[in-house]
N, C-alpha and C positions, 0 to 999 in steps of 0.2 A: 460450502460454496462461498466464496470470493464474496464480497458486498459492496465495492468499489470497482471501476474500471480499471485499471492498471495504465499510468500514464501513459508508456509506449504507446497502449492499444488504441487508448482516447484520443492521442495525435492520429496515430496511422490511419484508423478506420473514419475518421472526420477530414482527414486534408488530404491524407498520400491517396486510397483508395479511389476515392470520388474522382480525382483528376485522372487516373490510370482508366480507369474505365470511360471519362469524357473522351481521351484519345482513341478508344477502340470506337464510341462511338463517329466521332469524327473520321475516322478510315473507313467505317462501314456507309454514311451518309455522303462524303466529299472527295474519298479517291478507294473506291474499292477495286480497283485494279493493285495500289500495293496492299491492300487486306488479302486478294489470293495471291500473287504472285511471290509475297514476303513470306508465307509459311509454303508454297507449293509454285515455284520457282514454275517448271513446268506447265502448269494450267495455265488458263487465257481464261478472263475476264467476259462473260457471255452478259452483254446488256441483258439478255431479255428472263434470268433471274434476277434483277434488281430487287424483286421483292424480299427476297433474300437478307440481300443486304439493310435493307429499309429495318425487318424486321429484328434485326442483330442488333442493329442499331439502334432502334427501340428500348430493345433489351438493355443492351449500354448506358443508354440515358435513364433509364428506370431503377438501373443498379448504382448511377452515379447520386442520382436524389436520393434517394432513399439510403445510400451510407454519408451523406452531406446532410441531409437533416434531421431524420429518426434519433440518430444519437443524441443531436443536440439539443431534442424535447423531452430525453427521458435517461437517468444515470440508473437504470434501474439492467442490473448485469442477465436476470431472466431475457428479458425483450433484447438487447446486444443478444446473446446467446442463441437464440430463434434466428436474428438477420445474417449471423455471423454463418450458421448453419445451414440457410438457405442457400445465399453467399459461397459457401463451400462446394454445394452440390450444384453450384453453375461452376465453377471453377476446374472441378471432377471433369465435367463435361467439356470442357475446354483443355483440359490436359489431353482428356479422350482423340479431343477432333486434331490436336497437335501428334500424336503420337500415329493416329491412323492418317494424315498427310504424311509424314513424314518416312511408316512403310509402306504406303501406295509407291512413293517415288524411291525405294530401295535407299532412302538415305537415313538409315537406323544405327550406325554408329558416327559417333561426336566428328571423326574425319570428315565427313561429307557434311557437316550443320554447314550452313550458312550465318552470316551473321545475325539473320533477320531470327532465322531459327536460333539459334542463342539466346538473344534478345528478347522475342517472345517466347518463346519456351522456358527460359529463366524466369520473368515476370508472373506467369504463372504457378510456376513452382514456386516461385518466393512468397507468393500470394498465398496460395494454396497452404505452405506451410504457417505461414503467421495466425491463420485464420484456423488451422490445426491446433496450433501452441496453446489459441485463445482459447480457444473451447477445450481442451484439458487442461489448462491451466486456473480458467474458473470452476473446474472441476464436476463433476457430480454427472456426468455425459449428457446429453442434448434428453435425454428418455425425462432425469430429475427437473432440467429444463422447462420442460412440456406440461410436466404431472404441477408444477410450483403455480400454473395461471388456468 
């Protein structure tokens, strides 16, 4: 296993990460009308799940601190490896929610994306994948991970 972060990763996961997730929080807390209407064109915006959104939003904020500071207290590639992996399986789940919007409203081939579907659907995927790369890349899979603390 790896015994250093990898510079790309110690940039990306300390600056780019954190602010990409600030922005979902901020669409989920100050205009969640383009949070649904950007990935499901179609739906209307129903005030009275706001909690909803509160709680995404939440989420957002909790994923933004936590890849903004955790890194910064610790160059140790086990605990990176753990957030990176948590990280991943909200990401899973967010590809998830893009992909079943996307055949709810019959629009599953790249013809019919909209731009916003692009845009966040790409974001995720590129997230998804980096955060892939990292975790085989430090190698030894999330299991040697886990068994190391």
């Amino acid at each position: 296993m790896s015994t250093s972060i990898p510079p790309f990763y110690n940039f990306f996961f300390k600056y780019i990460d954190p602010l990409i997730a600030l922005g979902g929080a901020y669409l989920n807390f100050f205009d969640p009308i383009s949070a649904v209407t950007g990935m499901a064109p179609a739906s209307k915006y129903d005030p009275d799940q706001v909690f909803l959104f509160h709680q995404s939003g939440g989420l957002a904020l909790a994923v933004a601190f936590v890849s903004a500071v955790l890194p910064r207290h610790t160059t140790n590639v086990t605990t990176w490896r753990i957030i990176q992996f948590g990280l991943f399986l909200s990401d899973l789940a967010g590809l998830s929610g893009i992909g079943c919007a996307l055949w709810r409203q019959g629009r599953v081939t790249p013809a019919d994306w909209t731009s916003d579907d692009i845009g966040c659907g790409g974001s995720y995927v590129f997230l998804t994948l980096v955060r892939l790369h990292f975790l085989l890349y430090t190698s030894g899979g999330v299991q040697e991970a886990v068994k190391e603390n």
